[in-house]
N, C-alpha and C positions, 0 to 999 in steps of 0.2 A: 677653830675659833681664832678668831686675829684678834689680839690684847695691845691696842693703842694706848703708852704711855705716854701721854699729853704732860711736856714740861713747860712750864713759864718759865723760860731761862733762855741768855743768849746760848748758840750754838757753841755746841763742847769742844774743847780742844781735842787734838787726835789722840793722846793717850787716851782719855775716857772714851770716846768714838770706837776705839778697836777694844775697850776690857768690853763696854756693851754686849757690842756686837757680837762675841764671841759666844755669851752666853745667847746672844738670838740665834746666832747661827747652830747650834746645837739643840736647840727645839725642833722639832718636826712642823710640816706645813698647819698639820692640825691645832696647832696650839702655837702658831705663830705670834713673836714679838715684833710690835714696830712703836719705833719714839718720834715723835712728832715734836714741834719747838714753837711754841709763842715766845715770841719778841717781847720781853718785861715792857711796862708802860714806864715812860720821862719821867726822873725824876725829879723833876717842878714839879709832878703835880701833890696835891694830899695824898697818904697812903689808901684812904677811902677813895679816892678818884683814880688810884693805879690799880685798886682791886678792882673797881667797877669798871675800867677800861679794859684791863687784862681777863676778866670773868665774861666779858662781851665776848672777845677774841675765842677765849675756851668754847663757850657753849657755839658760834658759829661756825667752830672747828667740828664739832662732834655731833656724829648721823642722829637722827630724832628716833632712831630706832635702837639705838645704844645705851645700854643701860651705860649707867656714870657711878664711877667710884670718889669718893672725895679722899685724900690724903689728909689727914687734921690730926695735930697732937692730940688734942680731946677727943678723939673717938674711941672706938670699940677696938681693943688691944687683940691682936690675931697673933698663935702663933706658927711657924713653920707648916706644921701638919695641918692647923686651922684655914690658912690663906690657901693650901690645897684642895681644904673639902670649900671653900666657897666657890675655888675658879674651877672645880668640877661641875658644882650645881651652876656657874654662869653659862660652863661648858655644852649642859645639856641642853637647856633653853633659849640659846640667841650664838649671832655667827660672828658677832663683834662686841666686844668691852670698850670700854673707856674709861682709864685709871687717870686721874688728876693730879700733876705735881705739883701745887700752887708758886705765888711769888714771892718775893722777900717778905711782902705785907698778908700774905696767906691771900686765901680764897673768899671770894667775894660772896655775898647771901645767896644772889641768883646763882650761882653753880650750886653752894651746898644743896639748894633747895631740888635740884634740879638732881641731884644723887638720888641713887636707890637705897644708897648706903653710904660713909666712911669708913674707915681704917686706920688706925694708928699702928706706924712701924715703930714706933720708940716714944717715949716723951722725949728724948733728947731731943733738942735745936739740931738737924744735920743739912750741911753745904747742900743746895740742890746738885753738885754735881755728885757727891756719894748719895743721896737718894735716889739718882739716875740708875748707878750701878748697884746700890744695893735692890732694889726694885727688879731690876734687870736678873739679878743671882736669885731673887726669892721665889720668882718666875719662874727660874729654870729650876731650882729645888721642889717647887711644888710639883713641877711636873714627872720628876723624878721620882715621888713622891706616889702620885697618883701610878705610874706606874709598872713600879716595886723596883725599881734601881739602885744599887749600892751607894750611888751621891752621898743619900743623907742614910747619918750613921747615925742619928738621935734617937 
């Protein structure tokens, strides 16, 4: 399965670029990460017109055949072992995900609507750039996770 995390965020500086990666690169092909990057919408515009511009971007980014994860403080709290057994069952059913990082002004109607599901990593407010890498770690823990690896010690 290839797990597309789709960020609305400029392109990462090279620290965050190599912590990513590192945990991509440590995944096997079967349960491959890749990060994709929307370009945040002008700030002229309303925060309603930069979610609706940036949620256009999202959804013409990601295959009709991919199911959609929404990132939203308000959703369904997952934890460690939880966000493992779901990217097992997305695992068994389809050969590509599409996880959502929204933008500064969150995620627009048409994506959430357009999810099969949300997630909440936190209520906390976190930087898109540490929700890039923590995303990235949770990824590679679940898969450690699913299958029986000393990573996670919990």
């Amino acid at each position: 399965m290839l797990i597309e995390l789709i960020c609305v965020a400029r392109r990462p500086p090279a620290w965050l670029s190599e912590a990513r990666q590192e945990y991509a690169r440590r995944l096997p092909r079967t349960f491959a990460l890749e990060f994709v990057h929307i370009n945040p919408a002008r700030d002229a515009l309303s925060a309603t017109q930069r979610r609706h511009e940036e949620g256009a971007r999202v959804l013409k980014r990601v295959a009709s055949t991919s199911p959609l994860i929404a990132l939203e403080v308000n959703a369904d709290h997952l934890s460690s072992t939880g966000l493992a057994r779901k990217l097992d069952d997305f695992r068994g059913r389809c050969q590509r995900l599409a996880i959502v990082i929204g933008g500064a002004d969150g995620l627009d109607e048409a994506v959430i609507s357009r999810a099969v599901t949300s997630w909440s990593v936190s209520r906390l407010t976190l930087p898109h750039q540490l929700m890039q890498l923590l995303m990235a770690e949770q990824i590679y823990r679940a898969w450690t996770i699913l299958e029986g690896h000393p990573y996670h010690r919990a």
